[in-house]
C-alpha positions in Angstrom: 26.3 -12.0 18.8 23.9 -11.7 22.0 24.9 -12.9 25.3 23.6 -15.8 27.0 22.7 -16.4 30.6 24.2 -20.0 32.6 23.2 -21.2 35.6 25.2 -23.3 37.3 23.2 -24.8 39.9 23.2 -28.0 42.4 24.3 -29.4 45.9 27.3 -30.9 44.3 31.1 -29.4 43.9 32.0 -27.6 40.5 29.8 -24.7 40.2 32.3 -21.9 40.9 35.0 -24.5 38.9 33.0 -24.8 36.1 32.2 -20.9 36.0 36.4 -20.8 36.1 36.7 -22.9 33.1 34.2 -20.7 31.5 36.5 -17.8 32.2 39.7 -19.3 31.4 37.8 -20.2 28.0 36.9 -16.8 27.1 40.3 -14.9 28.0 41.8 -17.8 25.6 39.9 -16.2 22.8 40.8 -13.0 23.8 37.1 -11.7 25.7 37.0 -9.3 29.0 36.1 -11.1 31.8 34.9 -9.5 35.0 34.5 -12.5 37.4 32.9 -11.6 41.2 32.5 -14.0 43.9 29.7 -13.0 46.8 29.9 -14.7 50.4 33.3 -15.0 49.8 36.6 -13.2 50.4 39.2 -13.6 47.7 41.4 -16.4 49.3 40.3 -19.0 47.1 43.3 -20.5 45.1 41.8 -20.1 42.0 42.1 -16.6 41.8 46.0 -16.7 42.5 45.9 -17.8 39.1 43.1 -15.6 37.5 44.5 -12.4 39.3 47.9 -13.2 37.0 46.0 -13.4 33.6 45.6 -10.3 31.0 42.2 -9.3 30.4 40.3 -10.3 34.1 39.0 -8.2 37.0 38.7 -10.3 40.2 36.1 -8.7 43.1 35.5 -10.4 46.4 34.2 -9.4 49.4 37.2 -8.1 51.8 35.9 -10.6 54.7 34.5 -14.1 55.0 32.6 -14.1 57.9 31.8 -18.0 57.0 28.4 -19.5 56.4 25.9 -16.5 56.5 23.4 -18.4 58.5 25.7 -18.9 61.2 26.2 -15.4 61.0 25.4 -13.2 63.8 22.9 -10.0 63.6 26.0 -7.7 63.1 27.8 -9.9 60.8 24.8 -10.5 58.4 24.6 -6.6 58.3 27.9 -5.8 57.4 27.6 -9.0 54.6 24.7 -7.8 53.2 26.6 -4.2 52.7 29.5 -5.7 51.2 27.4 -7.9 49.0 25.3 -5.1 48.1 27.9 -2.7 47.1 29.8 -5.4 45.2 26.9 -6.1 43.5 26.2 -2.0 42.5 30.3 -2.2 41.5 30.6 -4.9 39.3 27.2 -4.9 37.5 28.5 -1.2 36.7 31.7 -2.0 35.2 30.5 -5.0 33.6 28.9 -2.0 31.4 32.0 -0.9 29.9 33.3 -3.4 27.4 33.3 -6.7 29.4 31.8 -9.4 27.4 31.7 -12.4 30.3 30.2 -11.9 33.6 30.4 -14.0 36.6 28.7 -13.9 39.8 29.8 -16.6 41.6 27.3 -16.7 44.6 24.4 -14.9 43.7 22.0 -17.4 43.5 22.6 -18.0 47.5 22.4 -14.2 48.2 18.9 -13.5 46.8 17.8 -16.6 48.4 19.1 -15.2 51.8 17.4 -11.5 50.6 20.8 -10.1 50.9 20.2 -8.6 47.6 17.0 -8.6 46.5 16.2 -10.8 43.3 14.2 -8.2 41.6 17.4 -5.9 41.4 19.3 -9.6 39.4 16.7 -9.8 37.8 16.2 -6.1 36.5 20.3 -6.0 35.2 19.6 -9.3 33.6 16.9 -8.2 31.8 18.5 -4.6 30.7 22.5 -5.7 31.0 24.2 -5.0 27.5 23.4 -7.2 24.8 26.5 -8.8 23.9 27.1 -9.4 28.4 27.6 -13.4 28.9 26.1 -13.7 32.3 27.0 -16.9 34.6 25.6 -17.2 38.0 26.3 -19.7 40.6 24.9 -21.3 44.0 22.0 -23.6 45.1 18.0 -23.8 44.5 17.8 -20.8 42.0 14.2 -19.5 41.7 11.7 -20.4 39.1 11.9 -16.9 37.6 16.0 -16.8 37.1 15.7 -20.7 36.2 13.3 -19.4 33.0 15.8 -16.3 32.3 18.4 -18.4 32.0 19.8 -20.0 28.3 21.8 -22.7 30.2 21.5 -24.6 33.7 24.1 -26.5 34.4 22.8 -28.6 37.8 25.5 -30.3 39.9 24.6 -33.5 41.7 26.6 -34.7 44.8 27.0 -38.9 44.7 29.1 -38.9 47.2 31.8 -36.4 49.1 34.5 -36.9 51.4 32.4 -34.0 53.9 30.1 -36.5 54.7 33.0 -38.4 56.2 34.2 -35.9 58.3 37.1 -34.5 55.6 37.1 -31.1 55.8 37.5 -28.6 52.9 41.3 -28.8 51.4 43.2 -26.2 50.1 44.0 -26.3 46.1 41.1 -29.0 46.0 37.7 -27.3 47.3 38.9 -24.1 47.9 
């Protein structure tokens, strides 16, 4: 059976959740999951429980250096070398027998040209056959909008940001 490509897409909250469910899904039926997360560090609570399960490779960049376009000229240097070389390592091993992909993020690093979409593009056109491919973040191009089988766009309504509330732990992150 071929592998698909999702898009989970939108201002609203539930992109990298719904990419989780995804996961969970597949390791239920027994699938290899490699499941990456760009711009951010590994702290999020979800992966205390992913990192625990049979059959899932977690990669995250070793340091959040928070939103990248508050980021100053050295920061967004050393980002776009831990994003790139994530990038090279898990669309690598996603080679060898995994059968769902995540890149939780992507979308928001080719639009910041930390990786550049032509090299997304280019493992998404050539990645193995069978490769379930889900990507995540805001305002994905035309191009990865027409590669994709799936988009999945999140609207925000309402959120409790808007009033100030910041970001709890075991609920946004």
């Amino acid at each position: 059976m071929a592998g698909l490509i999702h898009i989970y897409c939108g201002n609203g909250k539930g992109k990298t959740t719904a990419a989780i469910g995804l996961a969970i899904r597949a390791l239920g039926a027994g699938k290899q999951v490699l499941f990456s997360q760009f711009l951010k560090n590994g702290k999020s609570s979800e992966l205390n429980v992913l990192n625990d399960l049979k059959n899932i490779y977690t990669y995250s960049l070793s340091t959040h250096r928070g939103f990248y376009k508050k980021q100053n000229d050295e920061e967004r240097k050393l980002t776009k070398t831990e994003c790139r070389e994530l990038f090279e390592k898990v669309t690598e091993r996603s080679q060898n027998g995994i059968q769902l992909l995540v890149l939780d993020e992507i979308i928001s690093v080719c639009n910041h040209e930390i990786i550049d979409e032509k090299s997304l593009t280019g493992f998404l056109e050539n990645k193995p056959g069978e490769l379930e491919v889900v990507m995540t973040g805001r305002d994905p191009s035309q191009r990865l909008l027409n590669m994709a089988d799936y988009v999945t766009e999140m609207e925000k309504i309402r959120h409790p940001y808007d009033k100030g509330i910041k970001a709890r732990h075991g609920i946004e992150f």
